[in-house]
Every structure is written in C-alpha cells, then in structure tokens.
C-alpha positions as CSV (number, residue, x, y, z in Angstrom):
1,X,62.4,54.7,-1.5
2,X,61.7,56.1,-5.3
3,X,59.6,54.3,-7.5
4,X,59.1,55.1,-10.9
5,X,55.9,54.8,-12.9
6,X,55.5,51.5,-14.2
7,X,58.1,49.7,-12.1
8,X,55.9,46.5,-9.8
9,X,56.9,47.6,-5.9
10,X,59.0,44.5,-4.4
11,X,56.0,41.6,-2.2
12,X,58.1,39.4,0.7
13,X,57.1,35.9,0.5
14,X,55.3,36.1,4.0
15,X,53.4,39.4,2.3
16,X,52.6,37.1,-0.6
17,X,51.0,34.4,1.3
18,X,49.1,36.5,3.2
19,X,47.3,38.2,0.0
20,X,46.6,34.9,-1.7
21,X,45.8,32.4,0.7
22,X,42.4,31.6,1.9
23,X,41.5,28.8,4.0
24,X,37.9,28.7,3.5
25,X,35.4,26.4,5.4
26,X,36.7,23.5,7.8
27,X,35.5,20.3,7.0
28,X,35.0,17.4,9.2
29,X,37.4,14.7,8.4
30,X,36.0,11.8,7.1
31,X,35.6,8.5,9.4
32,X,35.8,5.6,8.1
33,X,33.2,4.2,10.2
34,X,31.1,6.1,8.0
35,X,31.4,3.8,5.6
36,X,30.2,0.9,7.3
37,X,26.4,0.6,9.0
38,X,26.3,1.0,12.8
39,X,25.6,-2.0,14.7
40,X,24.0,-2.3,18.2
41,X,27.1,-1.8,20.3
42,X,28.4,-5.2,22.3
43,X,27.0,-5.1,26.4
44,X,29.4,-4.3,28.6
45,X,32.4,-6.9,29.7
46,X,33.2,-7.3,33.4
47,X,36.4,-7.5,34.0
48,X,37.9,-10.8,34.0
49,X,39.3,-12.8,37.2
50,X,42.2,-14.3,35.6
51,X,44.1,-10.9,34.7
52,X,43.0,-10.7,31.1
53,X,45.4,-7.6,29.9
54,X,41.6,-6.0,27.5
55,X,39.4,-7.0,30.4
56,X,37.1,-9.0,28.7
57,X,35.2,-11.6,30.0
58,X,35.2,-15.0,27.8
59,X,32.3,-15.6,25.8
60,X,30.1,-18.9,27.9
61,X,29.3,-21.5,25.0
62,X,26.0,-23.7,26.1
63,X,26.5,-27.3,26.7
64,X,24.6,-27.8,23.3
65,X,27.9,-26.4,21.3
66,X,25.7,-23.3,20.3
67,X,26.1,-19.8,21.2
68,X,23.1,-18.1,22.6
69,X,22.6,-14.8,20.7
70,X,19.4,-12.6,20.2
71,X,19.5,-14.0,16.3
72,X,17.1,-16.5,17.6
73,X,14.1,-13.8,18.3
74,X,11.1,-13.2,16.3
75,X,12.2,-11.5,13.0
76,X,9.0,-9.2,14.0
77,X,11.3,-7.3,17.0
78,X,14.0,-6.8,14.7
79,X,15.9,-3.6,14.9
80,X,16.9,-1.9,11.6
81,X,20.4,-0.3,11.5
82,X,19.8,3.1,12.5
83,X,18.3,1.2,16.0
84,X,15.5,3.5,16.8
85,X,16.2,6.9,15.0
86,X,12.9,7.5,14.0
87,X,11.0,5.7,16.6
88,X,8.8,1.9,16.9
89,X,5.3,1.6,15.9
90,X,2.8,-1.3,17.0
91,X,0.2,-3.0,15.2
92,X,-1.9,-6.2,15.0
93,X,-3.6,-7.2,11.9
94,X,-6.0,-10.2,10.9
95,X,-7.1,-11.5,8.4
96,X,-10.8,-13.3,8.4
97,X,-11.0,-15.4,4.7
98,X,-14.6,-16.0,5.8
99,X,-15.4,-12.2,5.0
100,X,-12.6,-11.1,3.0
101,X,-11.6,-8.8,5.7
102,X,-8.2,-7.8,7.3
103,X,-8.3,-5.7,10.1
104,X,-5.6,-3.3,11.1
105,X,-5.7,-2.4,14.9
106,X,-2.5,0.5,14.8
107,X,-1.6,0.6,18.7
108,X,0.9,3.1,19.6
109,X,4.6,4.3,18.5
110,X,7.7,5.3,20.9
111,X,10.5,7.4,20.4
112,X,9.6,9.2,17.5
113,X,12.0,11.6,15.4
114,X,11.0,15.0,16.5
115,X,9.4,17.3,13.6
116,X,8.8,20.7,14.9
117,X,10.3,23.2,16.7
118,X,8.8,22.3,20.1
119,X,10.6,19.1,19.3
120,X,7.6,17.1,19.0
121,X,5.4,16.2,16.4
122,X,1.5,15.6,15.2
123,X,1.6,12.0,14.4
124,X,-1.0,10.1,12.9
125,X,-0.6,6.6,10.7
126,X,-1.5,5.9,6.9
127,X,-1.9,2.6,5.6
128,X,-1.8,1.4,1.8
129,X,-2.0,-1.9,0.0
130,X,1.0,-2.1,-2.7
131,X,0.5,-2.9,-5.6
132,X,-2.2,-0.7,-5.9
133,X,-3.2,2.7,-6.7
134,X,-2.7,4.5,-3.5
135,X,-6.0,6.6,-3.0
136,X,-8.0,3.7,-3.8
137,X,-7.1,2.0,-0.9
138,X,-5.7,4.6,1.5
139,X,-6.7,4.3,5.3
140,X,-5.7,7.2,8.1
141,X,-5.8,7.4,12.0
142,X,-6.7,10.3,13.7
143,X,-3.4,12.7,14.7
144,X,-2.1,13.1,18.2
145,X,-1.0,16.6,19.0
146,X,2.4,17.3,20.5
147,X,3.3,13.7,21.3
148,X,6.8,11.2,20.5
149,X,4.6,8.5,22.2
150,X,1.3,8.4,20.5
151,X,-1.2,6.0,21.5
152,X,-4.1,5.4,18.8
153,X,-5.7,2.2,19.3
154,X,-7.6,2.6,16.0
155,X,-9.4,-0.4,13.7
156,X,-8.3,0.5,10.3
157,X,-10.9,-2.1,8.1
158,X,-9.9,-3.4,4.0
159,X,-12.8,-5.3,2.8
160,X,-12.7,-7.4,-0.2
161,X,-9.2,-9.0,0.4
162,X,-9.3,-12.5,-1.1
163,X,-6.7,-15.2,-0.9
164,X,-4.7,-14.6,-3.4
165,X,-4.4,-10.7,-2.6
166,X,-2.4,-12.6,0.6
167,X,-0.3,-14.5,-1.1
168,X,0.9,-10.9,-3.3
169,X,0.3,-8.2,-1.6
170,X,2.1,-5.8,0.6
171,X,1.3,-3.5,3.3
172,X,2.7,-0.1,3.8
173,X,1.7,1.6,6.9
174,X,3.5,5.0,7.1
175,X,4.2,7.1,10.3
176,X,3.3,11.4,9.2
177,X,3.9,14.3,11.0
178,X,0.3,16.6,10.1
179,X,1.2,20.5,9.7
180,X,-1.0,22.8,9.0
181,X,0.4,25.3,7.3
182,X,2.7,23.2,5.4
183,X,3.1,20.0,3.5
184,X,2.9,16.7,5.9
185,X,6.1,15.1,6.8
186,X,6.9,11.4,6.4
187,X,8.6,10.3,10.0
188,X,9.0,6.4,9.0
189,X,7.6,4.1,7.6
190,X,7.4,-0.7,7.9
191,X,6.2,-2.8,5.1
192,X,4.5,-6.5,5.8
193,X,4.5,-9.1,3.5
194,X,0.1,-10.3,3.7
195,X,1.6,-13.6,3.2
196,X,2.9,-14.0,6.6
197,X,-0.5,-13.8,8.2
198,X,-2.1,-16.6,9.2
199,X,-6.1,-17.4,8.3
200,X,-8.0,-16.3,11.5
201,X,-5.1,-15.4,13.7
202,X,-4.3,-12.1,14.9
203,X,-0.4,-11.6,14.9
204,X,1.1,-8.9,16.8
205,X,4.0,-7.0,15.2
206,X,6.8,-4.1,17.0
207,X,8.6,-2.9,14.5
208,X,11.3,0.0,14.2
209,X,10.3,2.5,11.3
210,X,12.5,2.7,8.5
211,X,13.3,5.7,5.5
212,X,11.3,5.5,2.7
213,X,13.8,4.1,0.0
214,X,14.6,7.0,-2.6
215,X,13.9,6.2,-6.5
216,X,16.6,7.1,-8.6
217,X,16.3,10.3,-9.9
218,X,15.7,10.5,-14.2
219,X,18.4,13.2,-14.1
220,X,21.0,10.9,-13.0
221,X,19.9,8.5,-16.1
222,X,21.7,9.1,-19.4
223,X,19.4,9.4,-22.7
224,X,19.9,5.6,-23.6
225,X,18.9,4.4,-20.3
226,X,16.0,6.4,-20.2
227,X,14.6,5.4,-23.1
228,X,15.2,1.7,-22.4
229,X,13.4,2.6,-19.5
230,X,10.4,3.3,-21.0
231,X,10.3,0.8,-23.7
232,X,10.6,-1.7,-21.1
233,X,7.1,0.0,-19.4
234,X,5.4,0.5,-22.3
235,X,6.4,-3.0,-22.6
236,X,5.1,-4.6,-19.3
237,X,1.9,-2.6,-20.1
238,X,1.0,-4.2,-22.8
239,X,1.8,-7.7,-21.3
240,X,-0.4,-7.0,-18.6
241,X,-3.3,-5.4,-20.0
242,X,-5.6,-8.1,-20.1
243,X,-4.6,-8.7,-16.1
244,X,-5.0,-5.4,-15.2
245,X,-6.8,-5.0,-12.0
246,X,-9.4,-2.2,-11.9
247,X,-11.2,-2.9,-8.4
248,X,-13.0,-5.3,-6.2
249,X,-17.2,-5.8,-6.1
250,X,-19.3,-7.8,-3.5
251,X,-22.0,-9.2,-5.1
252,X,-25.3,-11.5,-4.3
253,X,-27.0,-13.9,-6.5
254,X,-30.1,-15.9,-5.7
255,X,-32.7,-18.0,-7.6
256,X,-36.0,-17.3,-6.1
257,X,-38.5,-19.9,-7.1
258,X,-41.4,-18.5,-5.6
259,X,-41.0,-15.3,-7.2
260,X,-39.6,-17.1,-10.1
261,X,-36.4,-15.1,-11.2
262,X,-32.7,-13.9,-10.3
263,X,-32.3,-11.7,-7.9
264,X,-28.7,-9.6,-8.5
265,X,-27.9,-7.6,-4.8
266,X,-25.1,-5.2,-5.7
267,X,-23.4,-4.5,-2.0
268,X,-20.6,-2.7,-2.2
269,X,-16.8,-1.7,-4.2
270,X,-13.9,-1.3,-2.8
271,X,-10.4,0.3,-4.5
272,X,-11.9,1.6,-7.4
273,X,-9.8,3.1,-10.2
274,X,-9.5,6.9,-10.3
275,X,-11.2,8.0,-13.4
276,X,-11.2,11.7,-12.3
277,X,-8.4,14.8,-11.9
278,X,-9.2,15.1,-8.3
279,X,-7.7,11.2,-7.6
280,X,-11.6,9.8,-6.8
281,X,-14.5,8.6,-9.1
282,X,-18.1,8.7,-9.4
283,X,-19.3,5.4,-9.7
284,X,-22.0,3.7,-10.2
285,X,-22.8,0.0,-11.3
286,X,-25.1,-1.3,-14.3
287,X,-26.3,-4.8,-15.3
288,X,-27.3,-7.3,-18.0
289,X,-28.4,-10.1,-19.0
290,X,-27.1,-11.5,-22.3
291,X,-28.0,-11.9,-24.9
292,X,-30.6,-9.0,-24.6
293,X,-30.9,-7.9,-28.5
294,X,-33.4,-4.9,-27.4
295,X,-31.7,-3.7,-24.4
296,X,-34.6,-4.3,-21.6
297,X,-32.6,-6.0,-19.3
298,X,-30.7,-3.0,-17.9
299,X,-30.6,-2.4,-14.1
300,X,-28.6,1.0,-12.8
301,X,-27.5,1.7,-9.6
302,X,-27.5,5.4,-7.9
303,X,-24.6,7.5,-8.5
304,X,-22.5,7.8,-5.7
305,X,-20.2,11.1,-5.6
306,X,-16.3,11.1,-4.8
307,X,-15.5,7.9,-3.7
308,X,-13.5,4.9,-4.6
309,X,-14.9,2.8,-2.1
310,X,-19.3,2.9,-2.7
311,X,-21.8,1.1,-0.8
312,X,-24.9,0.8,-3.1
313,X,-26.9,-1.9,-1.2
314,X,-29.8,-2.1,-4.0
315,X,-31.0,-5.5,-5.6
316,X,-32.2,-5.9,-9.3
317,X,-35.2,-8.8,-10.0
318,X,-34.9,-10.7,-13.6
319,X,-37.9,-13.1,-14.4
320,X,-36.6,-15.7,-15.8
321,X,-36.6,-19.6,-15.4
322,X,-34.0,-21.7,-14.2
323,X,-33.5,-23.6,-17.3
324,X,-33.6,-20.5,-19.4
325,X,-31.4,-18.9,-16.9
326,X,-28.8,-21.6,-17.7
327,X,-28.6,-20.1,-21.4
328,X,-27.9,-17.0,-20.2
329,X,-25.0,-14.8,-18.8
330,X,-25.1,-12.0,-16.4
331,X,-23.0,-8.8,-17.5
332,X,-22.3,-6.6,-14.7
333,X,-19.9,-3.5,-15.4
334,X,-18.9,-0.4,-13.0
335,X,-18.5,3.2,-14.6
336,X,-17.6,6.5,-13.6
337,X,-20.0,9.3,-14.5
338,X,-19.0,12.3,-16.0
339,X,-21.4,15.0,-16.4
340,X,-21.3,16.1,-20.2
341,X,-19.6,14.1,-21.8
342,X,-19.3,10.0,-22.4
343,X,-19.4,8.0,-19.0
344,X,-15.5,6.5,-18.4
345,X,-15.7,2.8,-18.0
346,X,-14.1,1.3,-14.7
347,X,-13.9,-2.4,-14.9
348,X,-16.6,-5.1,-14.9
349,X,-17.2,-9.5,-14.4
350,X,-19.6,-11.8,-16.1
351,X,-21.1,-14.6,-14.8
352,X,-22.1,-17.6,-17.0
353,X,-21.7,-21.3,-17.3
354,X,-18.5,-20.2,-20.0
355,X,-16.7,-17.7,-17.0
356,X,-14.2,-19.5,-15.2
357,X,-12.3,-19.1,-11.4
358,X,-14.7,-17.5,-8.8
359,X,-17.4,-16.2,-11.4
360,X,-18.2,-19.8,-12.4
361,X,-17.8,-21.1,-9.3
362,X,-20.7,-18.1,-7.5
363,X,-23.0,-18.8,-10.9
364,X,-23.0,-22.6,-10.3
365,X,-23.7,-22.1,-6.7
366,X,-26.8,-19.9,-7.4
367,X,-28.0,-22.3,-9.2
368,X,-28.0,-25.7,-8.1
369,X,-29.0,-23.9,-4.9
370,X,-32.1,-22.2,-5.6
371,X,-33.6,-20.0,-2.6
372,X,-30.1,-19.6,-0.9
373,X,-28.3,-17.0,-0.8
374,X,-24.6,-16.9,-1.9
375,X,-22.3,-14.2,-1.8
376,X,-18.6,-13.6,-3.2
377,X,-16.1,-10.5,-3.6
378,X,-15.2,-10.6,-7.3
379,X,-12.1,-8.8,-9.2
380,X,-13.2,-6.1,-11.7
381,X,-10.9,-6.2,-14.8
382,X,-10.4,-3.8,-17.5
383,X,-11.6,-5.6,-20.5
384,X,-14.7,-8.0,-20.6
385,X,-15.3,-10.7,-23.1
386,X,-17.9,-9.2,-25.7
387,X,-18.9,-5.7,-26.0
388,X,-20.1,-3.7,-23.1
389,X,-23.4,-1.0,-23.7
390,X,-22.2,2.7,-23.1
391,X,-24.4,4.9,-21.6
C-alpha cells in the first residue's frame, strides 16, 4: 500500500488498545473487615446432637440468669485488639508512702515483635513518669541480646513520690529494641494509672504492649488552627506558672538544744529540671535564713556534675535560739551552675511559720520537737515568695 507524506497510516481498534493501555500495579481489594478492629476469634463449637443445620452448640446460661464470659477477669490481663502482635511484658510495682518510694520490679516479656534480620531483637525496658520532663525521671534495664522472651528481673527505684503524685501521675514503661549502629526502636509500650496502686501492696500486672499513639502532624493543621493552637499554650502557660513543678528535695530539719541551733541536712533531688543543651544540669543547693540583711547566713552545697537526680548528703549548723528561730524563715533554693556566665535558677521551698501544706507542716514539727529528727520530700517550684540571692 502507498502512503503519501502527511497522510496518518490507518490503527485497528485491537492495535489501538494495545498502544495505550497500561494496567499498572495490582492492588489488593479492599476488605471490609478492615474496617472494623479484630476481635479474639469465638472457641470452637462442637457439633450439636440435635442436627443443628451450622453446627453450633447452644450457648449454657448459669442457673444465676448470667452468662459466664472472660469480661469478669482482672482488667490487668486484658488483651488489646491486635491480641499479642508486639508481645506481653510483666511487672510489679509498689509503692511505700512511708519513704516516698515506688518500686518497679520489670519481670520478663513473651512474644515480642521481631526487630532485626535474625528475627529477634535486643530488648531492654524504659520507664517514665508522665507528666514530667522525660530525662528527669527516666529509668532503663539492662538489654538482652537475641531474645523474644527476655527475662530481666530488675528493681527500677523513683524516690520522692508523695501522695498526691499517686493520685496524678502516670507511668509509661516502654518495650526498645537497642541497635548499635542505628537509632533504637520502640517495640510497645503500657501506661498505669499510680492511682490504682494500693499503699504498701505490691500489685502484679501482665499486660499486652500497645503502639505508641501518633500526634497529629502540624502539616495536617491549617494556619487558623495552628495558631489557636498556640494561643491556647501560651495560654495554659501562663495559668500554670505559679504551679509549675521544677523537681523534688529530701530534706532534714532538727533543733539541737545542746548545741543550740538548726541543723539543715540536705539529702538528696530527684527530677530536676534540665537547665542545660545536653538534657542534664549541674546542680547544686544553697540556703538562708531570712531576714539576713548582710548576707552571713549562706550555706552551699558541692556541685554535682550531669545529673538530674544529686545526692549531696551535707548538713548546715545555724546558731540560733528556738524563740528567735520562730521569727525566722529558712530559704532553701536549687541552681544549676554554669561556668561563665550567671548561675540558672532551678526551683526552690521556704520554710516558716507563714508557708503552708508540707513546708509548714516539717517547720512546726522541728520545732515543737526539739532534738528529733524529722524528715520530708518537698516540691521545688519555680517562683518563691520574696527575692532569691543570685550567685
């Protein structure tokens, strides 16, 4: 056939849908249980006597009218939706009001998700308070190489945990997979409510890990939302300022009457506020006793290096007597030492017959009880009453 320049040479349809169709990838058709959350599948029916045309046994209702289910188990041995995808970890925990302790005995876990290529993984366990800045008051097993059934029997210790950090506080304890040359991978992870511990009784929890729920992403937020966002932050912030939390401090009063003076044992701090880049502080602890118009009633602790949770152990001697004492208020303050430049402040507590909660309570005790003493874990805030000396 001839074919003249210009002329379009004649396509057959099947020719035509040869050239421009593509099928591209297959896709897997969409279920719809995949809509709906999986549920742990019914046990198996035996087949029934009478001829029942599904096989299916019937159901056998107790005398009492009530049918007999697993609801009625402990809301501890619950299993999440995804039954044990990622595994079960178990724990006790205790809490001991008398020393403002909890205690965090992490046991073992089963059934792990695999993480690594040998399909096993390098578990070990993280714990954190909530709410609550999350190196202050981080504790971590040990890991256990190439294991889906790690066995850790590990005390993990918070001290300064008062009654009503019970009543608000959570517990996170997280399930990691440790890599070395990489980024650690979170596995699973349970949250426990402090409040459902019990004073002085150790409760034992199995628990299937969960996901970490995702936070919505700012990209998905439009411009209005976002900034109502943060006007509502900036808002809460300034509400809670004056509440703001900035660490725990165990301290030790006692009226010595031989020696004639107030002796001030600083002990210890625990979750500290991070005053530094590197996520730790510096701290050390200073103390007054007000009013001190020339500034000789200054006591300083040593500095201790990288840590949010110090031990300082030292005790400071005023000479003073009781009824002067009584006039008389006890500024103690925690800062965060910076080498060149100002000293960052952390938090601090006074003690005086015008403080009020736990502060009054400890500076009552000390003295109407001279020659005993008392000891108390006290909450560091972020703003004292008066002015505070900087270094």
């Amino acid at each position: 056939m001839t074919v003249r320049r210009g002329d379009k040479l004649p396509i057959s349809i099947q020719e035509h849908m040869a050239i421009n169709v593509c099928p591209g990838p297959i896709r897997p058709i969409q279920q719809i249980s995949d809509y709906f959350p999986r549920y742990t599948p019914w046990p198996e029916r035996t087949p029934s006597p009478t001829g029942n045309p599904h096989n299916l046994s019937p159901l056998v209702i107790p005398p009492g009218g009530a049918q007999t289910t697993d609801d009625s188990a402990d809301v501890d041995n619950y299993d999440s939706d995804d039954s044990t995808a990622l595994g079960t970890l178990e724990f006790d925990l205790l809490y001991e009001p008398e020393q403002c302790v909890l205690q965090c005995c992490i046991l073992r876990a089963k059934g792990l998700k695999p993480m690594d290529f040998n399909g096993l993984a390098d578990p070990y366990v993280k714990i954190h308070l909530l709410p609550g800045a999350c190196k202050a008051n981080k504790l971590k097993t040990r890991t256990v190489r190439n294991s889906l059934n790690p066995t850790w029997n590990e005390s993990l210790t918070y001290c300064g945990i008062t009654q009503e950090d019970m009543g608000k506080k959570i517990l996170r304890i997280s399930v990691c997979d440790e890599d070395k040359l990489s980024h650690n991978e979170f596995i699973g992870e349970t949250r426990v409510p402090l409040r459902r511990l019990k004073p002085g009784e150790r409760k034992h929890f199995n628990l299937c890990l969960e996901r970490q729920i995702p936070l919505a992403s700012p990209s998905s937020m439009t411009a209005a939302l976002r900034g109502i966002s943060c006007y509502l932050k900036e808002l809460e912030r300034c509400q809670e300022w004056e509440l703001e939390e900035r660490g725990r401090i165990f301290l030790a009063l006692t009226y010595n009457t031989e020696r004639g003076g107030l002796v001030v044992g600083i002990m210890r701090c625990a979750h500290l506020a991070a005053m530094d880049v590197n996520g730790f502080s510096d701290p050390y602890v200073k103390t007054y006793l007000k009013p001190d118009v020339e500034k000789k009633s200054k006591h300083k602790t040593v500095v201790k290096k990288k840590t949010l949770n110090p031990e300082f152990n030292e005790e400071f001697f005023y000479n003073i007597s009781q009824l002067e004492l009584q006039k008389r208020s006890l500024e103690v303050t925690v800062w965060d030492y910076d080498l060149g430049k100002s000293n960052d402040f952390i938090g601090g507590v006074t003690f005086g017959m015008s403080s009020k909660g736990e502060c009054l309570k400890h500076w009552t005790d000390c003295l109407s009880s001279p020659n005993k003493r008392t000891e108390h874990w006290h909450t560091l805030t972020n703003e004292l009453p008066g002015s505070t000396y900087a270094d």
